[in-house]
C-alpha positions in Angstrom: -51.7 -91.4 211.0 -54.0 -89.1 208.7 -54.2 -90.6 205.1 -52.4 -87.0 204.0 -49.3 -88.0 206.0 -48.9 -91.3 205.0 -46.9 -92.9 202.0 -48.1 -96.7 200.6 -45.4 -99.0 199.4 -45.1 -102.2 197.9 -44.0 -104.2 195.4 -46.6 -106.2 193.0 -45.2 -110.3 193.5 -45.2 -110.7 189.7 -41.6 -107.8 190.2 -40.6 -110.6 191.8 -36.9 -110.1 189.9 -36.5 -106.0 190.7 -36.7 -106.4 194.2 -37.3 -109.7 195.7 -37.0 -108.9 199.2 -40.3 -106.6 199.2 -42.0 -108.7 196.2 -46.0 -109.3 197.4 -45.3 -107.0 200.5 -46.8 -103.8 201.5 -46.1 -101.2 204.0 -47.7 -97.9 205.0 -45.1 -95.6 206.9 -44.8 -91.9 207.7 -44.3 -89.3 204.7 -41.5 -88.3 206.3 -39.9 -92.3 206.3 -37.0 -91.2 208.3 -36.1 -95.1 208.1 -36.4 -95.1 204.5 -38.4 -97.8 204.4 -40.0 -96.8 201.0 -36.8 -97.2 199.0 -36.9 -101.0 199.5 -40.2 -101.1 197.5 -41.3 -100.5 193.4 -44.7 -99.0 194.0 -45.8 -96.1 195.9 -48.9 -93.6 196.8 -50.5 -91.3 198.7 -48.6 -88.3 200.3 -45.6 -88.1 198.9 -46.4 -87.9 194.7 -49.9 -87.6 194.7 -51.3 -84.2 195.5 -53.6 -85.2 197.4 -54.2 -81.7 199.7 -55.8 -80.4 196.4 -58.7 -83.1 196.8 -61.9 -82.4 198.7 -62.1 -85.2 201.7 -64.2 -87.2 199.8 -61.9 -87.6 196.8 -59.6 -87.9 199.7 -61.3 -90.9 200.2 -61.9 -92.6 197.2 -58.1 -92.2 196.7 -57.5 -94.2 199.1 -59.9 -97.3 198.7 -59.0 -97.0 195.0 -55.9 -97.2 195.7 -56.6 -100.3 197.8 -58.6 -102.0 195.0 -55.6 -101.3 192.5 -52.7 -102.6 195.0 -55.2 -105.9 195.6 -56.5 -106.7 192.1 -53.5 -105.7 189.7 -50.6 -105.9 191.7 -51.3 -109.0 193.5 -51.2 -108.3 196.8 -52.7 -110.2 200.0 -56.0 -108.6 200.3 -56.0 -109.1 204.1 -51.9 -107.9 204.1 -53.1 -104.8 202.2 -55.8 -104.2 205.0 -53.7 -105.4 207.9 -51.3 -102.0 206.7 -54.1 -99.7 205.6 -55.0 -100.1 209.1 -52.1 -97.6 210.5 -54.1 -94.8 207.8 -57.1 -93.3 210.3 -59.4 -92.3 207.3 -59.2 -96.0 206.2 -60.2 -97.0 210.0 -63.1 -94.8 209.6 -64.9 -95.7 206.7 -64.8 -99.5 207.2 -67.6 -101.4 207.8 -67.8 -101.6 211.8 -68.1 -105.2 212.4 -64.7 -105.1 210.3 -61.8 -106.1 212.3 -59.6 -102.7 213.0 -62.5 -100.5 212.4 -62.6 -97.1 214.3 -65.5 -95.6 215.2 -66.2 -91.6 215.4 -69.7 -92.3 217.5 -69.7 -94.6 220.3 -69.2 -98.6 219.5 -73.2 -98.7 220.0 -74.2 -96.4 217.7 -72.1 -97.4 214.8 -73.3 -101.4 215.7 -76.5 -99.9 215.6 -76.3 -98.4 212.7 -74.8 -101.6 211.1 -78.1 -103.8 212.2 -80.5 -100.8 210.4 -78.5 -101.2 207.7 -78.5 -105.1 207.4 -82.4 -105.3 208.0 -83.0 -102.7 205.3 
C-alpha cells in the first residue's frame, strides 16, 4: 500500500502495563483498518493524524524512515519486526538498499544491482 494510505501502530515494550497484548509489536494496516486493528496498540503514525498529503514526496519520505528510527531507538521495538511491517508500505520498499531483503525496485533487478556495485566501489 502507498505510505499516504497506511497507518503504523505499536506499542513501545517498556508500556508493557497499558496494553500487554501489543507491548514490543508493530503492525502497519490500511488507513481505513476496517478490522480495527489500530485500537489494540498505544502508538500510531502516518495517514491517519499526520498530515502528511501537505508534505512534498521527499518529506514524504523522511517521515517515514524517521519514523522508523523513532519506533526502533525510543520505543524499543525489534528493528528487523519494524522492517518486516514497513515492508507492506511501497515507498519504504523503494528507497531500501537493493540487496536489502524485501526491496522493490522501480528499474529492472540489473540496473538497481548495478547501481549498488558503482556505489560500493566508489
Amino acid at each position: 500500500m502507498k505510505q499516504i494510505e497506511a497507518i503504523i501502530v505499536w506499542t513501545p515494550a517498556r508500556w508493557a502495563g497499558l496494553k500487554p497484548e501489543t507491548a514490543g509489536q508493530i503492525a502497519v494496516v490500511p488507513a481505513t483498518d476496517n478490522a480495527s486493528v489500530s485500537k489494540h496498540y498505544v502508538m500510531r503514525a502516518g495517514a491517519d493524524p499526520s498530515g502528511l498529503a501537505a508534505l512534498s514526496e521527499e518529506g514524504r519520505i523522511a517521515r517515514l524512515f524517521i519514523d522508523f528510527q523513532t519506533i526502533v531507538t525510543r520505543d524499543g521495538i525489534d528493528p528487523q519486526a519494524a522492517h518486516r511491517a514497513f515492508l507492506a508500505i511501497e515507498e519504504y520498499r523503494l528507497h531500501l538498499a537493493p540487496d536489502t531483503e524485501g526491496a522493490q525496485f522501480r528499474d529492472s533487478p540489473e540496473e538497481a544491482s548495478s547501481v549498488g556495485i558503482e556505489r560500493q566501489r566508489a
